[in-house]
N, C-alpha and C positions, 0 to 999 in steps of 0.2 A: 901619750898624755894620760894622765892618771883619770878614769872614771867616778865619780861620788856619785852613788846611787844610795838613795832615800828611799823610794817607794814602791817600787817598781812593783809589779804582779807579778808572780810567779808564772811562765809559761805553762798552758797546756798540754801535759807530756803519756805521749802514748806507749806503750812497749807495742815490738813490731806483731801487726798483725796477724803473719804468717804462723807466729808463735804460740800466738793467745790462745788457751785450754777451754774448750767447753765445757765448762761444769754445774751440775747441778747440785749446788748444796743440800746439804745433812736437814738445813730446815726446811726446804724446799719440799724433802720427800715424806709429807705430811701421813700416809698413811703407814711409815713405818714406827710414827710413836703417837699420832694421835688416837690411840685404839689401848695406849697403856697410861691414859691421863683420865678414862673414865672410871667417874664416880670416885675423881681424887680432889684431896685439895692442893693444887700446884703450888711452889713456889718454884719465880722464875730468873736465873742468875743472868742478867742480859745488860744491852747500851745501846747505841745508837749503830750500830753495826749490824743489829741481830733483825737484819730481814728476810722476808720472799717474798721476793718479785716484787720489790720494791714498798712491800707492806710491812710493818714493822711485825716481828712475829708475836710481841703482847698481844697485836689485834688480830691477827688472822690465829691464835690459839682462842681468843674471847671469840671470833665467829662462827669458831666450831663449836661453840658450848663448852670449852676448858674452863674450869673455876680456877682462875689465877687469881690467889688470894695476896699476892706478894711477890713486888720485885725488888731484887738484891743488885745495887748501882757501883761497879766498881769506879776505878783510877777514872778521870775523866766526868764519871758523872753517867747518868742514862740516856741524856741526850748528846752525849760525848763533846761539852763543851765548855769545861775547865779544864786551865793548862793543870800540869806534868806538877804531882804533887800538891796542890789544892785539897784541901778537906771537903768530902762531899756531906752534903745533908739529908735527912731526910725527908720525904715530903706527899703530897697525894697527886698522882700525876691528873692533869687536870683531862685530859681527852678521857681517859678511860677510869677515873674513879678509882684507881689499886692506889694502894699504899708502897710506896718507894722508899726502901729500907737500905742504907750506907753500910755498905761493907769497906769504906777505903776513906777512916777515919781513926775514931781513939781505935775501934777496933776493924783486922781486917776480915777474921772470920766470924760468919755468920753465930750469935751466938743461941744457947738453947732457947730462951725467951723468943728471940726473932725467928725461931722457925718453929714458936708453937702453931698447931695447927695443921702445921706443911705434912702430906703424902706425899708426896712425891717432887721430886726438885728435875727442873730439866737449866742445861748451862749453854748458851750459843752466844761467842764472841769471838770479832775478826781477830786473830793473832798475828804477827810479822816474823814471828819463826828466830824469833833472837832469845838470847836468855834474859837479858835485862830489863825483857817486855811487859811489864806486871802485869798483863792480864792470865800469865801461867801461873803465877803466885794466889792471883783469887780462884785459881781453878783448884789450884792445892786447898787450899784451907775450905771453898766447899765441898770439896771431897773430906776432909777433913772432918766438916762439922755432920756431914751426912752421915757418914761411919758409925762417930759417937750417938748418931740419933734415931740411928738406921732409918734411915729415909733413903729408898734406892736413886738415883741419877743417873740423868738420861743426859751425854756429850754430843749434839749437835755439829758435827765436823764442817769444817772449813777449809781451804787451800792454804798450804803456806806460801806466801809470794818472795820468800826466799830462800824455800823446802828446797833446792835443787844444787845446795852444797853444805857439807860442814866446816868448818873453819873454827881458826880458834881456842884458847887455852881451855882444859876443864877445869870448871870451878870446885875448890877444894871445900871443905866444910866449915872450913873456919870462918873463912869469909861469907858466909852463907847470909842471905838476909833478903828484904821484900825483893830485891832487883837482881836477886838469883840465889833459887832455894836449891837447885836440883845439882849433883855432882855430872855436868853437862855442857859441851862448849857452847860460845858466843852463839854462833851460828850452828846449829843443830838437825836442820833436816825433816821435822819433825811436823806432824798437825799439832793440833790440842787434842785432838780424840787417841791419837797414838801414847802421844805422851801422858792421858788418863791411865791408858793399859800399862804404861811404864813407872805411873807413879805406884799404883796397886801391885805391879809382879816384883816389881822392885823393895815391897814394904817401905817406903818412903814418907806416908805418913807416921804421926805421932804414934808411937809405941807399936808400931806396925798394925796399925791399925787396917783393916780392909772395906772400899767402899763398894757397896751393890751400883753397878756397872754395866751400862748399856750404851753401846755408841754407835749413834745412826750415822755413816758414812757419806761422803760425797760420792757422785755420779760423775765417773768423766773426769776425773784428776789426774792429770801428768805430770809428776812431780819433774820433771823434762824440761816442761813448758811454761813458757807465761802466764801466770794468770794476774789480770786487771783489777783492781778490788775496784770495788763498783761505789763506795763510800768511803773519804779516809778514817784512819783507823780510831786519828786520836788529833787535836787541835796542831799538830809543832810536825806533824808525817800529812803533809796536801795532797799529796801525786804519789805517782810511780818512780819517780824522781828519788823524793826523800827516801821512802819506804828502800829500795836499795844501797843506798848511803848509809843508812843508818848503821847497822851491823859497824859500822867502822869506826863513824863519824861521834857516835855515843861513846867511844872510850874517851872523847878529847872533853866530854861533859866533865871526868875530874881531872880537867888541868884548866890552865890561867887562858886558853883559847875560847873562843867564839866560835857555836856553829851555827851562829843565825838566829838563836830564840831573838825574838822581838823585834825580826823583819818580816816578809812576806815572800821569805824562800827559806824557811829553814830546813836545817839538816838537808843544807845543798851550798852553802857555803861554809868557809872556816877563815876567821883572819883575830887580828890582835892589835892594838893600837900602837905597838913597838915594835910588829913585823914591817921596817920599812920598805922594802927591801922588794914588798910587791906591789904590783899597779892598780888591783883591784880595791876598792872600798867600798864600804856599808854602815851604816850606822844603826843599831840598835836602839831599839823605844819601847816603852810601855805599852801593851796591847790587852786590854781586856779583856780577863776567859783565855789567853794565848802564853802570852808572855807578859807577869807580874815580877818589873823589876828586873830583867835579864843581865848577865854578864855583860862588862860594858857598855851599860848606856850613856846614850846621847853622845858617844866616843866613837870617832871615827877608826872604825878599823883597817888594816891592812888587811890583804891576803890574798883567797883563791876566788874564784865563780866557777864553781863543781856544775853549773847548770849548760855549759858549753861541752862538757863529754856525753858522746851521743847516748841514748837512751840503750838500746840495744846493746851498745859495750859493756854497760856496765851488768845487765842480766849476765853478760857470756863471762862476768871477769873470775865468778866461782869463789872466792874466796876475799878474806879480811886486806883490806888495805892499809898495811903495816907503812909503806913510804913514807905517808904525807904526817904520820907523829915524829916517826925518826925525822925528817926533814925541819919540824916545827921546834923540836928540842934542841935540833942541834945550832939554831939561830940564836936562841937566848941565852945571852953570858948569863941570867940568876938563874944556871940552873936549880938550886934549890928551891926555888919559888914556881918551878914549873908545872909540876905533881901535886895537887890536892888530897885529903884523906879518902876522897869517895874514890878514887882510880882504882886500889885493891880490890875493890868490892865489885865495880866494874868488869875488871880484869880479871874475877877469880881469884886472884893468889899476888902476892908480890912480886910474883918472881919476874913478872913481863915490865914492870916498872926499873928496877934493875938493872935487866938486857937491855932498856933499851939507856941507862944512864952509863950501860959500861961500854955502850959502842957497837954493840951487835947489830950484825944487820939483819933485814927481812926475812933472809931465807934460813938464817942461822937461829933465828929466834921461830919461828915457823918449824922447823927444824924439829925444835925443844918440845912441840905439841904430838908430834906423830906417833910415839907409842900409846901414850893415853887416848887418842883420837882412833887407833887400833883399837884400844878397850873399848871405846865408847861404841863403835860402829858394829862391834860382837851382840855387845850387850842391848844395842838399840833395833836388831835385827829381828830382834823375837816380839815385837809389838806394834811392826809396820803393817797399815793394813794397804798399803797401795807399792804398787809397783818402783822398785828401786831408782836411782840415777846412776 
């Protein structure tokens, strides 16, 4: 019998314990950059991610006596709680008096006006180790704007809770834009602090430009193992759950599917009002700060419940789940209506769009990725600062 689920909570989902990494974050280890913020004026590139020990780090920099004159609010917002593309504003955060300056608006890098003032810029935000993740993107263009202003920055390093494989096509430049600047697969392997040293060795910013560069490392990262992010990332990633779906489930954002925006499991299920064919259903709504407007609303969809594959599998699966597109393309007679313009951009390149219209399969299209995935893994060797997989 076919389930209609409207509301339901997202289960509380753990990855296995045995696995889970002890780590001490980059901000955490306060004496290795609070000693290079004296007698500066900060500006601080941060969100709702950017803790220690559960303290927001604006406030445990203001109780050390750091003059944060300025914080810079990407995707999401500072309190990380506008969906996926919202224009952020600016405004004066009311607990602690700073001025909250939008960088993920008309514009996304910080411009000279907005960092008059600023010595020194420090950047701390959870990343999920995907390319289409924008918070790499506002890492680029602060680096970017610091360069032009020489204002050295300080990277904050974080776990990637998906650093323990790469997968995935590399994106070419043509395609290049907010949702993947870097020529670098889907899944990457990478921190944000690694990938600073790779934006800089690689001359990747604007006119090769080079950004003064310091990056305080994590304590106890196993790029191996588990790690639990301790607050979700961004309003549409809940759990432990979404957070390894995603890498997959974000390429189906440019096609005519559903991955949940406007439920209360997203990016853990996938269905479509025309997949009859399966017994799972959901309906998408309007959610506030979440989901404005989602693909199919108020339409009952067909499809999967990705929330029934155990937690644990899906850490150990290593790689992009190519099936479940081929599987979902290959139901709908319009094909033409299946593919969206965002998929390229998604995807890197055209060419995985293609494969998958011309009937290739998984491993054959996977296949297609592995000498570039050889380049990349040369090229990304000389910027790792933790222990390989």
């Amino acid at each position: 019998m076919r389930r209609l689920i409207f509301l339901l909570l997202a289960p509380l989902l753990a990855v296995p314990i045995a696995a889970l990494a002890a780590v001490r974050v980059g901000a955490e280890r306060t004496s290795e950059y609070i000693p290079l913020t004296y007698n500066k004026k900060v500006g601080l590139a941060a969100n709702h991610t950017s803790l220690v020990g559960g303290v927001h780090l604006l406030d445990t920099l203001r109780s050390q006596g750091v003059n944060v004159l300025r914080v810079y609010a990407p995707e999401h917002g500072f309190r990380g709680t506008l969906e996926a593309g919202a224009s952020v504003a600016g405004y004066v955060d009311k607990k602690s008096g700073v001025e909250i300056t939008s960088i993920y608006g008309a514009s996304k890098k910080p411009s000279r006006e907005q960092l008059s003032g600023i010595q020194l810029m420090i950047f701390d935000m959870q990343d999920v180790g995907v390319r289409f993740y924008t918070y790499l993107s506002t890492l680029h263009y602060v680096m970017e704007a610091c360069a032009e202003n020489g204002i050295p920055l300080i990277v904050l390093d974080r776990p990637n809770p998906n650093g323990h494989y790469i997968d995935g096509p590399v994106l070419e430049l043509r395609y290049r834009s907010f949702i993947g600047m870097h020529p670098i697969p889907v899944a990457h392997g990478m921190t944000l602090g690694e990938l600073a040293l790779m934006i800089n060795g690689e001359a990747w910013l604007k006119n090769g430009a080079q950004c003064k560069l310091t990056v305080v490392t994590c304590e106890g990262y196993n790029r191996a193992a588990a790690y639990n992010l301790p607050v979700k990332p961004s309003p549409n990633l809940p759990n432990m759950r979404s957070v390894y779906l995603y890498p997959s489930l974000c390429l189906f954002e440019g096609t005519i599917m559903s991955i949940g925006r406007g439920t209360d499991f997203p990016f853990q299920v996938l269905g479509h009002p025309g997949w009859r064919e399966k017994q799972f259903l959901f309906m998408p709504r309007s959610i506030r700060g979440v989901a404005q407007n989602p693909p199919h609303e108020k339409k009952t969809c067909y499809g999967v419940d990705l929330r029934e594959i155990p937690i644990d599998s899906l850490f150990g699966q290593r790689r992009l789940n190519l099936e479940r597109l081929l599987e979902a393309y290959r139901y709908f007679s319009s094909k033409g209506k299946f593919f969206t313009t965002l998929f390229p951009r998604l995807a890197g390149n055209s060419k995985l769009q293609r494969q998958v219209e011309q009937g290739m399969s998984a491993e054959q299209i996977r296949a297609s990725w592995q000498q570039d995935l050889k380049k990349f893994r040369q090229q990304r060797a000389k910027y790792l600062l933790y222990k390989d997989f």
